[in-house]
C-alpha positions in Angstrom: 0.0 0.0 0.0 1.3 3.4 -1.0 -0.5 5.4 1.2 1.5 7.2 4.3 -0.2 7.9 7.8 -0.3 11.4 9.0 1.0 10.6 11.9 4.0 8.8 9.9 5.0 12.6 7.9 4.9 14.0 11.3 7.2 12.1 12.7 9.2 12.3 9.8 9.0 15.9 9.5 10.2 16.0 13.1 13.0 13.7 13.0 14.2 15.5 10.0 14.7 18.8 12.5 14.9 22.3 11.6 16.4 22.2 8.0 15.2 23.0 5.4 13.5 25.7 7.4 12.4 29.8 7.6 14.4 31.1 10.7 11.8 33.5 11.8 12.8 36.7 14.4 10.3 36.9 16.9 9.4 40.4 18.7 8.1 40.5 21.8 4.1 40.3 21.2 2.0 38.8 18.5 3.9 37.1 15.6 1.8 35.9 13.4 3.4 33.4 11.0 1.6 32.7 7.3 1.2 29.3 5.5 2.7 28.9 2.4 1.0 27.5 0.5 0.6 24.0 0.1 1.4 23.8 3.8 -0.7 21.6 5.8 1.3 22.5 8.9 4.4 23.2 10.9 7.2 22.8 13.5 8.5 25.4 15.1 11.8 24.7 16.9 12.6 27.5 19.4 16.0 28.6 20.4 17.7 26.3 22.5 19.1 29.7 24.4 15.6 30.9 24.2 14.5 32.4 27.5 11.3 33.8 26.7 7.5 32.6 27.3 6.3 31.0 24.5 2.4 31.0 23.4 0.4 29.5 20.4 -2.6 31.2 19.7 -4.9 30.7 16.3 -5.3 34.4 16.2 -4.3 37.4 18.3 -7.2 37.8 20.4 -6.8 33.9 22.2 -5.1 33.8 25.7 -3.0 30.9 24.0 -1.2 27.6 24.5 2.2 27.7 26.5 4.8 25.6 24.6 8.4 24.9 25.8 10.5 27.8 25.4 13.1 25.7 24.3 11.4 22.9 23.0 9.6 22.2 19.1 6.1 22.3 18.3 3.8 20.9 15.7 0.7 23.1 14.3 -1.5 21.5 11.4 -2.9 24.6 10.1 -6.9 24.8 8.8 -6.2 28.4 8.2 -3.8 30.5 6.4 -2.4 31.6 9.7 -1.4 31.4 13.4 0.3 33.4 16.0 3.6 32.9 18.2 3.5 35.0 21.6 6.9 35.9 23.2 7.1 38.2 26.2 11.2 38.8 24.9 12.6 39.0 21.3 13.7 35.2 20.3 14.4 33.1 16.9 12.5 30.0 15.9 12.5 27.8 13.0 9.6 26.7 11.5 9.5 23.7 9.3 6.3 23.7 7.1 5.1 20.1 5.9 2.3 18.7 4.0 0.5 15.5 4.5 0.3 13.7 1.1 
C-alpha cells in the first residue's frame, strides 16, 4: 500500500529537524506566522538559548497555549495563519510540511 499515515509525515518531518526551514525573528508580542502555500502544517523549533515565554494562539485575540520555550512544536494549520507570543525577542525555525 502506497498510502502514508499522518502521523507517519509528522514524525518524519520531526526527525528531520529544523532544515530545510524559515528562521523566523520573533518580537516580543504577536507574531503571526503565514502558511505557504501548500502547507498543511508546521514545526516550530525555538532557540535552544531561548528564555522567553512561548504562546500559540490561532489568532491574536486567544489567551493561548504555553509551549516549551526551548522545545519544538507541531501546528496542522486549517487556516492560512497562526500566532507565536513571546514576552522577549527570540528566533525560531519553522519547518512547514504537508500531508500527502
Amino acid at each position: 500500500m502506497a498510502h502514508t499515515s499522518k502521523v507517519y509525515r509528522l514524525i518524519e518531518a520531526l526527525h528531520q529537524g529544523p532544515r530545510p526551514s524559515e528562521h523566523t525573528v520573533l518580537a516580543n508580542g504577536n507574531n503571526t506566522i503565514t502558511k505557504p502555500t501548500g502547507a498543511d502544517g508546521a514545526i516550530v523549533f525555538m532557540d535552544p538559548a531561548n528564555t522567553a515565554v512561548v504562546l500559540l494562539k490561532s489568532v491574536n485575540a486567544d489567551q493561548g497555549i504555553i509551549q516549551d520555550k526551548t522545545g519544538a512544536f507541531a501546528i496542522t494549520c486549517g487556516g492560512a495563519s497562526f500566532v507565536i507570543n513571546v514576552d522577549a525577542n527570540t528566533v525560531a525555525a519553522v519547518r512547514w510540511f504537508r500531508f500527502q
